[in-house]
C-alpha positions in Angstrom: 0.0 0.0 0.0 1.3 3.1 -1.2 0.2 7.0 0.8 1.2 10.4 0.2 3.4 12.0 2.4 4.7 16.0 2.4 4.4 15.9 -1.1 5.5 12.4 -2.1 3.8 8.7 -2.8 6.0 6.4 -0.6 5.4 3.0 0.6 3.1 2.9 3.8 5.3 0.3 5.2 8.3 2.5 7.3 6.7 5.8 6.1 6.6 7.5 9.9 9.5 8.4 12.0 9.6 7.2 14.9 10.8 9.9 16.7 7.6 11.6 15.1 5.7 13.2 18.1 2.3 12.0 16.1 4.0 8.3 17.3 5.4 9.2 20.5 2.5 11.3 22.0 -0.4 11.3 19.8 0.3 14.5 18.8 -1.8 15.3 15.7 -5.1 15.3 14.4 -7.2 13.8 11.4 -9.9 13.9 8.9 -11.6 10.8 7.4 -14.1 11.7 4.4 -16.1 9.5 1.7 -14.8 8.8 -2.0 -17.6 8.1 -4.6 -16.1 7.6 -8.2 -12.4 7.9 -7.2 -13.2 12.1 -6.0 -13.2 13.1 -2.4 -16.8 14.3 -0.7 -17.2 17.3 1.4 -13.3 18.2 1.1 -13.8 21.4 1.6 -15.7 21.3 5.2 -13.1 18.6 6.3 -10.1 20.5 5.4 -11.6 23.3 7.1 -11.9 21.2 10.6 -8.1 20.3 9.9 -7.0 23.8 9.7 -8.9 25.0 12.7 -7.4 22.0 14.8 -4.1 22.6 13.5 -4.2 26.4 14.1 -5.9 25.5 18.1 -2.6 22.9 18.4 0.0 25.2 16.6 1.1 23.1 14.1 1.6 24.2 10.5 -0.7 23.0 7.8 1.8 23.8 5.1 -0.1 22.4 1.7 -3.2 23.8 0.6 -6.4 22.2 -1.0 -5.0 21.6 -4.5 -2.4 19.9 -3.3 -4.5 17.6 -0.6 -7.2 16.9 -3.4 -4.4 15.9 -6.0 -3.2 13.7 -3.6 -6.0 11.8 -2.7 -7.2 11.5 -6.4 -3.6 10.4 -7.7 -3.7 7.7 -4.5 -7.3 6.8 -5.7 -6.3 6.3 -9.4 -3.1 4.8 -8.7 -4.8 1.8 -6.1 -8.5 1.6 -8.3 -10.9 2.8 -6.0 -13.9 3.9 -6.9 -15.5 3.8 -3.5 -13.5 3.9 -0.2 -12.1 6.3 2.5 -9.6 9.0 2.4 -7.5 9.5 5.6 -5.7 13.3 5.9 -3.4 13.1 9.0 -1.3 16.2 10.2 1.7 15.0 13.1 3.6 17.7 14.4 6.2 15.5 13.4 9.8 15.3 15.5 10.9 17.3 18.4 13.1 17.2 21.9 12.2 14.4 24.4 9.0 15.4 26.7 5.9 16.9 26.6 6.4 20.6 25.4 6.8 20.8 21.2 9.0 22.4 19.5 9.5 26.0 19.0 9.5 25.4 15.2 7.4 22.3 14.4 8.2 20.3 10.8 5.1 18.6 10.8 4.0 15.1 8.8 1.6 15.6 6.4 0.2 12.3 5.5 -2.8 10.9 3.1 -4.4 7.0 2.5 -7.0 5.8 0.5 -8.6 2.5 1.5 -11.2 0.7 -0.9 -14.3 0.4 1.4 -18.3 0.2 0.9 -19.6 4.0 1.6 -23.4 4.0 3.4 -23.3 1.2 5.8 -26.6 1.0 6.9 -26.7 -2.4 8.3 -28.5 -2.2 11.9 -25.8 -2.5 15.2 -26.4 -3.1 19.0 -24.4 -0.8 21.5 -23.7 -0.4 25.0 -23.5 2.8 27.1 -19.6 2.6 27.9 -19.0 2.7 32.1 -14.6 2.2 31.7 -14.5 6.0 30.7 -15.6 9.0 29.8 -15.4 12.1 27.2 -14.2 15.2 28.9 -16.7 17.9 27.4 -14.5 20.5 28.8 -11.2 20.1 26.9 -11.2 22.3 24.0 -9.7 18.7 22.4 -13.2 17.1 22.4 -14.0 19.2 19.2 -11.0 17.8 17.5 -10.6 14.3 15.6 -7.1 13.7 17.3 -4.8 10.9 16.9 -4.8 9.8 20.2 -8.3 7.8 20.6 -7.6 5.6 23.7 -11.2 6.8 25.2 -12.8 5.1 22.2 -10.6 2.2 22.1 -11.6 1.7 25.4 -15.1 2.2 24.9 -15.0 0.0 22.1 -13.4 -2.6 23.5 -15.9 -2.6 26.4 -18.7 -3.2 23.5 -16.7 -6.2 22.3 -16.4 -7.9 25.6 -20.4 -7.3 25.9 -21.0 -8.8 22.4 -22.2 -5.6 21.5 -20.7 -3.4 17.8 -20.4 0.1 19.6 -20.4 2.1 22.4 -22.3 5.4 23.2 -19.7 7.3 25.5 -21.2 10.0 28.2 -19.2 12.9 29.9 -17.8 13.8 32.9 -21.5 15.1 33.9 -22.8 11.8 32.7 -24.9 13.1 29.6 -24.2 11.9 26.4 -21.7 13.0 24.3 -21.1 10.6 20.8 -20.3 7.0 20.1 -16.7 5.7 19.5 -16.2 7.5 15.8 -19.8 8.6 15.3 -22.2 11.4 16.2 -25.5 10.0 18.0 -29.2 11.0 17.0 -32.3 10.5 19.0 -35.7 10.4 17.9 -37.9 11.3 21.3 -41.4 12.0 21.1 -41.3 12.1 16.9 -38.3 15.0 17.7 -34.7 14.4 16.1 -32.6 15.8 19.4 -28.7 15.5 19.5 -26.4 16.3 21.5 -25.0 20.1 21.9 -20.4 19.9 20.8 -20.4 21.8 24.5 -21.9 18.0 25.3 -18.3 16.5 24.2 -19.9 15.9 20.8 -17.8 16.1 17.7 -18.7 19.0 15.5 -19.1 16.3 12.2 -19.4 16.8 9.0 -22.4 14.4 8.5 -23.9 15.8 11.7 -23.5 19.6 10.3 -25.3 18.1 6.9 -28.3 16.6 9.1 -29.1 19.9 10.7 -29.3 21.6 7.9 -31.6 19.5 5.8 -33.5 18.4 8.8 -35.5 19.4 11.8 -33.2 18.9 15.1 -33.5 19.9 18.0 -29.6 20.2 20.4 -30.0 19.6 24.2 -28.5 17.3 26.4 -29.3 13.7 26.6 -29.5 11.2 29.4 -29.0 7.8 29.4 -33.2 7.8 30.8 -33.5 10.0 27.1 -31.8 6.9 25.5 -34.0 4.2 27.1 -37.5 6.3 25.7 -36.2 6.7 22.3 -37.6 5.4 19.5 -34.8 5.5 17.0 -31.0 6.0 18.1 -28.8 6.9 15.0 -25.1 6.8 14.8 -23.9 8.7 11.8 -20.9 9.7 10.0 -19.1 10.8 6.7 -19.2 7.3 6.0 -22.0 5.8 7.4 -25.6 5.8 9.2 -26.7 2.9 11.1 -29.8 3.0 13.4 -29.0 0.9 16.5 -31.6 -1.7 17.3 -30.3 -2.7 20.7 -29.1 -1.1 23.7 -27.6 -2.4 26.8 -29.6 -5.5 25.8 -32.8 -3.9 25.3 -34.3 -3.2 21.8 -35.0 0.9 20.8 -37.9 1.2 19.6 -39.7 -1.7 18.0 -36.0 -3.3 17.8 -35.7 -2.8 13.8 -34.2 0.5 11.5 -36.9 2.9 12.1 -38.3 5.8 9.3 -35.8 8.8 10.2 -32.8 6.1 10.2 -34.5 5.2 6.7 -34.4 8.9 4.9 -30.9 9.3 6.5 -29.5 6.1 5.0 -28.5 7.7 1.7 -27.1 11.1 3.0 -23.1 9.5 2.9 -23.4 8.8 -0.9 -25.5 11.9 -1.4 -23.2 14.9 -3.5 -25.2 17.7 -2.5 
């Protein structure tokens, strides 16, 4: 598998340093976005998340959209995908052992395609996760960073429950989003989601929901999950109603009408 990196296609195998900070710390962020017909979706409002998490973290995003898009349509053509994934990751790249970066950072600018279905809509059971919690009040909660231990844990958490995801809460015990997906509630025929002061991540398929839908933002409960009829897990590359929770079916335990007109938003252009 070849990727991009600061301007070159090199082989993904031995591509980071390990002395990168992005390896050593998890110091970097990302942006994962859908690929219909070999071009990236919604580039522009992804590269604009980037930029604002690399300019909240100081580090330099150095190559502009051109260059990004040309990247991720040369890896496309290159590998024959169609249909997949595009990974952008920014690493601050190397620096002096400990915690504080550099003064001047030379940051890693990677990109990955990765041949995959877009619109998963296949129905998934979840768990709300009790190992940890999302802490609504770091200014990180808005970004997609590189470190996702929380999640992992989460996620791991589901797995040992034989369930496919987790629904995380905060410190305040409201919820805040799955492991890599914005969560949707339909409560008394409303669409409610959770507020990005919530811990929420500000997505891009979440942005594109409130704006062709009704929806109303206001904290959720764990009791708010339980008297749902429809909880919806969506991102750039997927929306999947979840028919179980904690054991217990939402709703009438099958993919219920809001999770239905949602389905085709990820392969949707406009």
């Amino acid at each position: 598998m070849n990727i991009w990196k600061n301007g070159q296609i090199v082989s993904a195998s031995g591509a980071l340093d390990a002395t990168d900070r992005g390896v050593l710390l998890g110091d970097g962020i990302f942006e994962t976005l859908a690929l219909l017909g070999g071009r990236p979706q919604f580039l522009d409002r992804h590269l604009a998340r980037l930029s604002d998490g690399a300019k909240l973290l100081g580090i330099p995003l150095q190559t502009h959209r051109a260059g990004i898009e040309d990247a991720i349509r040369t890896l496309a053509a290159d590998a024959a995908v169609e249909e997949g994934a595009a990974r952008i990751t920014l690493l601050r790249g190397s620096g002096p052992r400990g915690v504080a970066p550099p003064a001047e950072a030379a940051p890693t600018l990677l990109v990955a395609v990765t041949a995959m279905a877009v619109g998963e809509t296949r129905p998934v059971t979840a768990v709300v996760a009790k190992s940890t919690r999302r802490n609504e009040r770091s200014p990180v909660s808005r970004l997609k960073t590189t470190n996702y231990l929380d999640a992992i844990l989460a996620s791991r958490e589901a797995a040992g429950a034989g369930a496919d995801d987790a629904i995380m809460l905060n410190t305040r015990d409201a919820v805040a989003e799955a492991t890599s997906a914005n969560v949707f509630c339909v409560i008394g025929g409303d669409l409610v989601t959770p507020p990005v002061s919530d811990g929420a991540l500000p997505g891009v398929m979440r942005e594109r929901i409130m704006v062709l839908e009704t929806v109303i933002e206001r904290s959720l409960t764990t009791d708010d999950l339980g008297r749902a009829t429809e909880i919806i897990l969506t991102s750039s590359l997927s929306v999947r109603p979840v028919t179980k929770l904690d054991g217990q079916p939402v709703g009438d335990g099958a993919s219920g009408p809001v999770a239905t007109r949602l389905a085709g938003l990820p392969r949707r252009t406009d």
